[in-house]
N, CA, C and O of each residue as an XYZ file, in Angstrom:
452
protein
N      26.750      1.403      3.739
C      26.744      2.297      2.588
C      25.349      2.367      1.961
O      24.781      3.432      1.721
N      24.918      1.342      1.751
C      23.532      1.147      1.463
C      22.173      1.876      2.600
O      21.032      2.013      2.159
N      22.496      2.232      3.879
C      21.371      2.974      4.205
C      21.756      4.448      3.406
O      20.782      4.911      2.813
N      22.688      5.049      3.321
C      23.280      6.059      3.034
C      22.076      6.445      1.352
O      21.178      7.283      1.275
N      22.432      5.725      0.552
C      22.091      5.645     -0.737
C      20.127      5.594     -0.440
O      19.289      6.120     -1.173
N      19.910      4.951      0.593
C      18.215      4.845      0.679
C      17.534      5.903      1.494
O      16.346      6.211      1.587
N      18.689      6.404      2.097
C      18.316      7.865      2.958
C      18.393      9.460      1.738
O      17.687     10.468      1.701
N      19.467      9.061      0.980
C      19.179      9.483     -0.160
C      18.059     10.208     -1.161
O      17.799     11.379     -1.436
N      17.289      8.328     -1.748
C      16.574      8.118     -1.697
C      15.164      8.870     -1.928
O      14.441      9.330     -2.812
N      15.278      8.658     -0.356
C      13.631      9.381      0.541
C      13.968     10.382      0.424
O      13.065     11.152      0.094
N      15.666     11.153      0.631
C      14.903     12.780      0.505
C      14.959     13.047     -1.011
O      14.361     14.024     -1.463
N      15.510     12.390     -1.649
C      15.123     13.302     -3.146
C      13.671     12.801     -3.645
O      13.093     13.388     -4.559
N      13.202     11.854     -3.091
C      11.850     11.981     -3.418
C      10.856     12.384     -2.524
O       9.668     12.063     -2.531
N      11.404     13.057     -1.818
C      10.937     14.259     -0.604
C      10.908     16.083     -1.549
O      10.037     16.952     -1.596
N      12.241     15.991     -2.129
C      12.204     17.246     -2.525
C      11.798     17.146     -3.815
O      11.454     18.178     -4.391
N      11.773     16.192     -4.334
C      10.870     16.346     -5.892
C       9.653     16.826     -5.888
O       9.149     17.193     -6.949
N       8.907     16.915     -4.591
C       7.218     17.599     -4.552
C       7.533     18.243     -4.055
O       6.568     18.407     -3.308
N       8.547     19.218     -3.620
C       8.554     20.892     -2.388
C       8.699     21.218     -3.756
O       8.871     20.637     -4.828
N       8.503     22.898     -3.112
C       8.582     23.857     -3.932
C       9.712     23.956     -4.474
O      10.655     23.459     -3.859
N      10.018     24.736     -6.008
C      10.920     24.534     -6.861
C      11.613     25.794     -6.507
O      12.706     25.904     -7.061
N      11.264     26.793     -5.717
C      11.879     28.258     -4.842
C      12.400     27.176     -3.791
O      13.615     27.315     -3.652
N      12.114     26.600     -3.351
C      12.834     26.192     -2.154
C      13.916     24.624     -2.170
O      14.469     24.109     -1.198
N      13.939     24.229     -3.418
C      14.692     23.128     -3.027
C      15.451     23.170     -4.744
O      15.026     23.549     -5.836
N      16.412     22.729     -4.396
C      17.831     21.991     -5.707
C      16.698     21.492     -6.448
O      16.153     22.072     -7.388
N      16.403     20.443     -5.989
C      15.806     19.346     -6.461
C      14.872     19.363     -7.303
O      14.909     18.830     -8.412
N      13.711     20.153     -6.699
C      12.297     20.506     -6.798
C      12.722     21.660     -8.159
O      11.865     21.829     -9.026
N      13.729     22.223     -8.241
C      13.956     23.372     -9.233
C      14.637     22.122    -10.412
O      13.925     22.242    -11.408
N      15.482     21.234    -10.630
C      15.650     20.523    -11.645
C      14.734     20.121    -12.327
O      14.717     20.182    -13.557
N      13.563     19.507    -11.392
C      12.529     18.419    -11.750
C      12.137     19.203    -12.519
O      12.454     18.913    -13.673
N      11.223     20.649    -12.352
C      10.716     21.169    -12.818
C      11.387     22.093    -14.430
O      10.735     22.655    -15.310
N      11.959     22.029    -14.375
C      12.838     22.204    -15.675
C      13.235     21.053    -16.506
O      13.937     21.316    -17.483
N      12.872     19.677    -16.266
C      12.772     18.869    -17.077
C      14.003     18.242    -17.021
O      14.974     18.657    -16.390
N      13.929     16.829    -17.964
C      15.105     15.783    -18.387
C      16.439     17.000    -18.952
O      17.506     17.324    -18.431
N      15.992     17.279    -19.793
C      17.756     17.699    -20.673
C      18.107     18.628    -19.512
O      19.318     18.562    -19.301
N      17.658     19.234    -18.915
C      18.347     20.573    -17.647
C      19.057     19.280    -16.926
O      20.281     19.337    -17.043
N      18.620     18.204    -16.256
C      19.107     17.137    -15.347
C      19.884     16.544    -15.868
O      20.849     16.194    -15.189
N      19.833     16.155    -17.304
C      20.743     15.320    -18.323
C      22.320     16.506    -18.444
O      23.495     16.142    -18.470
N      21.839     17.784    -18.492
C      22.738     18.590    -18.801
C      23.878     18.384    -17.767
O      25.049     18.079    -17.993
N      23.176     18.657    -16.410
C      24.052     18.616    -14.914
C      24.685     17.132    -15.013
O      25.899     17.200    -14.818
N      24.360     16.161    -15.191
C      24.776     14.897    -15.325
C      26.198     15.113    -16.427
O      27.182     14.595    -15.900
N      26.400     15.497    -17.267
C      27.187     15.696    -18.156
C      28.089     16.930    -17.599
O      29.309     16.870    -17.753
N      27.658     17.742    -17.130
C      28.719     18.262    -16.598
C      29.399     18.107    -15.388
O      30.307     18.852    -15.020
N      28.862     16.906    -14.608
C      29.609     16.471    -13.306
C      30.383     15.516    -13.785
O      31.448     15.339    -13.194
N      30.152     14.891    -14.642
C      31.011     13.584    -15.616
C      31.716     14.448    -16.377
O      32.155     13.649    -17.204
N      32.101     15.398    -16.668
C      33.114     16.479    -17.605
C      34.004     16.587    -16.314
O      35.106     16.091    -16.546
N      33.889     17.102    -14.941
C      34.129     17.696    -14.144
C      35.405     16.685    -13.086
O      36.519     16.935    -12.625
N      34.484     15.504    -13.068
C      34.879     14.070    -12.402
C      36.263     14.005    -13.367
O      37.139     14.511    -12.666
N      36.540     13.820    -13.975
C      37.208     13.232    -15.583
C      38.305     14.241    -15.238
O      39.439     13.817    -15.016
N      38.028     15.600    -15.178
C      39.197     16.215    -15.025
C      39.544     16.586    -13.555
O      40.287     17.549    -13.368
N      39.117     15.974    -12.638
C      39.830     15.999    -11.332
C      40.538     14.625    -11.100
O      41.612     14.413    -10.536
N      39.660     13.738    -11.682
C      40.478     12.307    -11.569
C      42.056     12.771    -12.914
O      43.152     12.214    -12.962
N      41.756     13.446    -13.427
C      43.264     13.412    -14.588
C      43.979     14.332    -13.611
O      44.811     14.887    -14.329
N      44.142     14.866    -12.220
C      44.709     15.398    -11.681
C      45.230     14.763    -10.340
O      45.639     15.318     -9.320
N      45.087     13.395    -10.658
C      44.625     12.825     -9.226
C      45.141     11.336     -9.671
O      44.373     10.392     -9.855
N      46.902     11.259     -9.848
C      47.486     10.007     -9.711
C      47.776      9.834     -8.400
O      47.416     10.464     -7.406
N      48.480      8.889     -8.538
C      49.503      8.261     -7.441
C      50.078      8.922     -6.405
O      50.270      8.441     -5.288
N      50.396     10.184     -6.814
C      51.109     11.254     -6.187
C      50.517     12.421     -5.981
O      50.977     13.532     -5.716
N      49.101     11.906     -6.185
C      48.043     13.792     -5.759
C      47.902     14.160     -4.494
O      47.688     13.349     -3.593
N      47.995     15.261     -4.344
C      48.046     16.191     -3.238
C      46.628     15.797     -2.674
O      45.720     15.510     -3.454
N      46.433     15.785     -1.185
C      45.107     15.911     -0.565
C      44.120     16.627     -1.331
O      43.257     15.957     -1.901
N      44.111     17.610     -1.414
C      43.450     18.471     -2.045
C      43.095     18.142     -3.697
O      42.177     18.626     -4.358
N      44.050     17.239     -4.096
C      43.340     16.905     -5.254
C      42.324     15.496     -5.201
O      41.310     15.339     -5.880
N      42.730     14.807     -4.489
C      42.166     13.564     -3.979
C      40.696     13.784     -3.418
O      39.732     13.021     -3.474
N      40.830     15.290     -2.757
C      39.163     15.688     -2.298
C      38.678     16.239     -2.917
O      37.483     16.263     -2.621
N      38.989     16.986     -4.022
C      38.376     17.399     -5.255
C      37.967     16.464     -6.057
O      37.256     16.737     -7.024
N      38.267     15.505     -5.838
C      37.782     14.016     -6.947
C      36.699     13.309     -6.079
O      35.689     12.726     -6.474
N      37.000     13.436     -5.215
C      35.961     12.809     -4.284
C      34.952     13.671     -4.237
O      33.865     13.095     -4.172
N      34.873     15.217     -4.248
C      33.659     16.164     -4.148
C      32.515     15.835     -5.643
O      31.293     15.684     -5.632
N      33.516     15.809     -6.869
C      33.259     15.972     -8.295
C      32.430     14.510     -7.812
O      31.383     14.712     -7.197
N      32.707     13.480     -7.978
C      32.166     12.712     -7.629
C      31.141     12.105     -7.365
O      30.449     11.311     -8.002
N      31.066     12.667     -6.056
C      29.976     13.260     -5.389
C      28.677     13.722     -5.819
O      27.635     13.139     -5.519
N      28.730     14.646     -6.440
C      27.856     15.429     -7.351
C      27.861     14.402     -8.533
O      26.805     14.458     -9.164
N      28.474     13.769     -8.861
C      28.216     13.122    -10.289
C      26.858     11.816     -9.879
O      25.894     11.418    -10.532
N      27.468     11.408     -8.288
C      26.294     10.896     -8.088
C      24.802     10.973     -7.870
O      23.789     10.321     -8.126
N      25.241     12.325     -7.147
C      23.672     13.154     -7.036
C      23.121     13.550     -8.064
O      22.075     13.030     -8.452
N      23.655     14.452     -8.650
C      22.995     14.323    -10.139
C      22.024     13.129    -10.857
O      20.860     13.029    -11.245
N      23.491     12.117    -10.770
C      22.813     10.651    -11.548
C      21.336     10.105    -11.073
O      20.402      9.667    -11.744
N      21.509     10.334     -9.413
C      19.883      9.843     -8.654
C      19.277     10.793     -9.256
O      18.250     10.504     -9.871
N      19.758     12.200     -9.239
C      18.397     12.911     -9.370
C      17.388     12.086    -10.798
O      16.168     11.939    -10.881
N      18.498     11.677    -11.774
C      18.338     11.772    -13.250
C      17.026     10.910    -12.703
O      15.831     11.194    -12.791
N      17.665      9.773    -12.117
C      17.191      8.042    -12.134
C      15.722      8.192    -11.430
O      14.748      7.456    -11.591
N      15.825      9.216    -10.703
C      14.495      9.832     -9.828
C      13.328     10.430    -11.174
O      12.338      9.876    -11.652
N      13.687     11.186    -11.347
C      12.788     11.770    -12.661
C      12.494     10.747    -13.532
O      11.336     10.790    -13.947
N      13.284      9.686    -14.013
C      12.335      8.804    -15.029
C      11.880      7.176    -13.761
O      12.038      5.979    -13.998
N      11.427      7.721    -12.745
C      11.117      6.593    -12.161
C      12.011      5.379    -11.862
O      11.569      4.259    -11.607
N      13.360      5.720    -11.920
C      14.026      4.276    -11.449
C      14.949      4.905    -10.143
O      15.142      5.995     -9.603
N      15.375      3.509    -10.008
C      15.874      4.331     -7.994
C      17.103      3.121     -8.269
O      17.245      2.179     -9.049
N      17.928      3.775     -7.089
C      19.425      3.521     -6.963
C      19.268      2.006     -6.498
O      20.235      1.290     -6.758
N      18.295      1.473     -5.911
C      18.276     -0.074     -6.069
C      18.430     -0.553     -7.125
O      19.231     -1.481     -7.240
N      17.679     -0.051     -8.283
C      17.659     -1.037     -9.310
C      19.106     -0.981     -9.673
O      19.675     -2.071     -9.736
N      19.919      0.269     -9.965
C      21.086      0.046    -10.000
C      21.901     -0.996     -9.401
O      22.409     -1.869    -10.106
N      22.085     -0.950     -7.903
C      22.409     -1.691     -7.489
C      21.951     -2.907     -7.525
O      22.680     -3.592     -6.807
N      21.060     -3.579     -8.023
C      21.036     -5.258     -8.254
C      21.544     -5.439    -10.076
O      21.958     -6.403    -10.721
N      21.303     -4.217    -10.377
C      22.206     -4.853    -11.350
C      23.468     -5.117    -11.192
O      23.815     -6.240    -11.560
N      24.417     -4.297    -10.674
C      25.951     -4.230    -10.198
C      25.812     -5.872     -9.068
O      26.732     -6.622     -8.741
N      24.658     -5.950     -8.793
C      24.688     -7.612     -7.552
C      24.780     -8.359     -8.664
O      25.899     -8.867     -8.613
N      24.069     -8.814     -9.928
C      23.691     -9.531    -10.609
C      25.203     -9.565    -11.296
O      25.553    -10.710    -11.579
N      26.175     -8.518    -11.621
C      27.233     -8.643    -12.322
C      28.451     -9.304    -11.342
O      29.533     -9.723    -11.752
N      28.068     -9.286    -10.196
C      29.441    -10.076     -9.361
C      30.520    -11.154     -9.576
O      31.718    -11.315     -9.345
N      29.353    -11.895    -10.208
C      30.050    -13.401    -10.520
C      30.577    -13.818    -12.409
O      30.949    -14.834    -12.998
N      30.302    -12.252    -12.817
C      30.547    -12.742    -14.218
C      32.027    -11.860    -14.786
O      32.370    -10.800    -14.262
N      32.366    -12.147    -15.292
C      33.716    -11.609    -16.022
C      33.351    -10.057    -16.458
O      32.392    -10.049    -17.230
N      33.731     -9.096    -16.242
C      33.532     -8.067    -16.775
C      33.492     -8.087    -18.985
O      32.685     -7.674    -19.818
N      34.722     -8.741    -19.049
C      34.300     -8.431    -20.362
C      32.954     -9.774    -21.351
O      32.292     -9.636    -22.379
N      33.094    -10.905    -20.385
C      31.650    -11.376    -20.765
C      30.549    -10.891    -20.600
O      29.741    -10.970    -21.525
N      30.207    -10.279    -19.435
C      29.224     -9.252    -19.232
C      28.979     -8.244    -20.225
O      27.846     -8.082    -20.677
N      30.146     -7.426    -20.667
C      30.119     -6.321    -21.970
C      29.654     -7.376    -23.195
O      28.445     -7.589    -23.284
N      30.098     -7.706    -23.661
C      30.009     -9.042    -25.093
C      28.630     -9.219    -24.877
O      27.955     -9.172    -25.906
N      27.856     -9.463    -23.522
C      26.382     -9.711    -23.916
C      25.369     -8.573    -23.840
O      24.204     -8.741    -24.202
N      25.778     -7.533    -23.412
C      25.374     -6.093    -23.978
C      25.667     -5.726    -25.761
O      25.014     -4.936    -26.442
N      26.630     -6.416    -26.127
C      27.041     -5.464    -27.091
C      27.276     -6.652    -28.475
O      27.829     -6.545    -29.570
N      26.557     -7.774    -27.784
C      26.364     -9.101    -28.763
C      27.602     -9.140    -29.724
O      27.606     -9.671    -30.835
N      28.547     -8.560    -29.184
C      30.227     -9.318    -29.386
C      30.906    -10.635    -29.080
O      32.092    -10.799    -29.365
């Protein structure tokens, strides 16, 4: 899963320098944080209401609609993490670093509860 995420990666910081006529990517960057922040918020609006369609008993089709929304919620998110200089590693060692701790001790020392 992890080459997946680093192949990623390389191409969005492949298409962050092409032309902004020719690439997704290259057209976000260039329109700045809140345009990228915006798409981020609306794939997390989007996610939210395919997963509320998508119990126990969802149809294929809703199950791949949650998985598409998804999808995009992640791409988005790299793109975000791409534009202010951080990359899906750092994510991921944080999520390594949280393995061994209790989820809600982990929250409590974010939130000095």
């Amino acid at each position: 899963m992890n080459d997946i995420l680093e192949q990623l990666t390389v191409i969005l910081e492949q298409r962050r320098q092409a032309d902004a006529e020719d690439s997704y990517v290259a057209s976000l960057h260039r329109k700045g944080l809140n345009k990228i922040l915006e798409k981020v918020g609306e794939e997390a609006i989007e996610t939210v209401l395919a997963a509320k369609d998508c119990g126990a008993d969802a149809s294929p089709q809703h199950r791949q609609a949650l998985i598409g929304e998804t999808a995009d919620l992640w791409f988005h998110s790299l793109v975000m993490l791409s534009h202010l200089d951080l990359s899906a590693a750092q994510v991921l060692e944080e999520l390594e670093k949280r393995f061994n701790i209790s989820g809600l001790v982990e929250k409590a020392s974010r939130t000095g509860q």
